[in-house]
C-alpha positions as CSV (number, residue, x, y, z in Angstrom):
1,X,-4.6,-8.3,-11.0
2,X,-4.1,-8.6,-7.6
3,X,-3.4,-5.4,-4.4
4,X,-1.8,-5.5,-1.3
5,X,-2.1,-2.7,1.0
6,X,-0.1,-2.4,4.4
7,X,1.0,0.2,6.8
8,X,4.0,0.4,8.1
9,X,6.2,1.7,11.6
10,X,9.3,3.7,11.5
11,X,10.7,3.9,8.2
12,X,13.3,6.4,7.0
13,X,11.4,9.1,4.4
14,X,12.9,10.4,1.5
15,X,13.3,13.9,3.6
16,X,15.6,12.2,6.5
17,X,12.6,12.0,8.7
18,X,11.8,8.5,10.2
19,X,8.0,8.2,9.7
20,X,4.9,5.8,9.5
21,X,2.9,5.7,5.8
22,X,1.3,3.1,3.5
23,X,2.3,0.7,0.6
24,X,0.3,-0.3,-1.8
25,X,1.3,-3.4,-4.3
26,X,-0.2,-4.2,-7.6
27,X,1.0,-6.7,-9.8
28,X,-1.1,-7.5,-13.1
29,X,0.2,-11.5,-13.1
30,X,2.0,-11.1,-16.2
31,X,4.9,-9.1,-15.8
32,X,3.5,-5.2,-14.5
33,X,4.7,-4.7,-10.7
34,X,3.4,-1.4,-8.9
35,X,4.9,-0.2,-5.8
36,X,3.8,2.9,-3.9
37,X,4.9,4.3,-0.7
38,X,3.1,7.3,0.9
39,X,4.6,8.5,4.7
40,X,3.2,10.4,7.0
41,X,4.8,13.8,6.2
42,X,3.6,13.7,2.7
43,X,7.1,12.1,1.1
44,X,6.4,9.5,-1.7
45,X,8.2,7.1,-3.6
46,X,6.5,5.5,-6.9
47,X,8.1,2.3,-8.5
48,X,6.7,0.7,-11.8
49,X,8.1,-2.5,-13.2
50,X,7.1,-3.3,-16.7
51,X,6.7,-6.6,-18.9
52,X,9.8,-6.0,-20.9
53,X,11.7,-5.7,-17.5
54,X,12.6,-1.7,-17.8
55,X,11.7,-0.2,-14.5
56,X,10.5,3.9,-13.4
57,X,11.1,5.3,-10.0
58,X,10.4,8.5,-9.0
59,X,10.7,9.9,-5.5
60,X,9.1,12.8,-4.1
61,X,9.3,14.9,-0.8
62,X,6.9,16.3,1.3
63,X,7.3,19.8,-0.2
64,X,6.9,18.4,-3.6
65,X,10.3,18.2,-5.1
66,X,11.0,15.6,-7.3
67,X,14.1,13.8,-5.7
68,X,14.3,11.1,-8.5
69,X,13.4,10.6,-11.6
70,X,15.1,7.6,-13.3
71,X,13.8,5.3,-16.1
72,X,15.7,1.8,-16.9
73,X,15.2,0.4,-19.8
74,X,14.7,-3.6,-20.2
75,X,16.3,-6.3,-22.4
């Protein structure tokens, strides 16, 4: 399994608002992906991509509404 963590400048956050965060990256070598992005005013976005190639994002702002919510299924 392997993590990568960066920050980030001046990115455009779910809310409108153009603000700094974090992503982190994991990836399990065989197929799992995991993205997350957390900005500065507390917006998040959450992407998982599974073995069987269906994916899950879910985006959240910082006042903790769920924005999206969408699961894709694979082949």
């Amino acid at each position: 399994m392997t993590s990568t963590a960066s920050r980030f400048e001046a990115r455009t956050a779910p809310c409108g608002r153009v603000q700094d965060g974090e992503e982190l990256v994991t990836e399990d070598l065989q197929g799992l992906a995991t993205r997350d992005i957390r900005f500065a005013c507390g917006c998040q976005t959450h992407r998982e991509e599974f073995h069987d190639g269906s994916v899950h994002s879910l985006v959240i702002n910082h006042r903790g509404r769920v924005l999206e919510d969408v699961e894709l299924r694979g082949e």
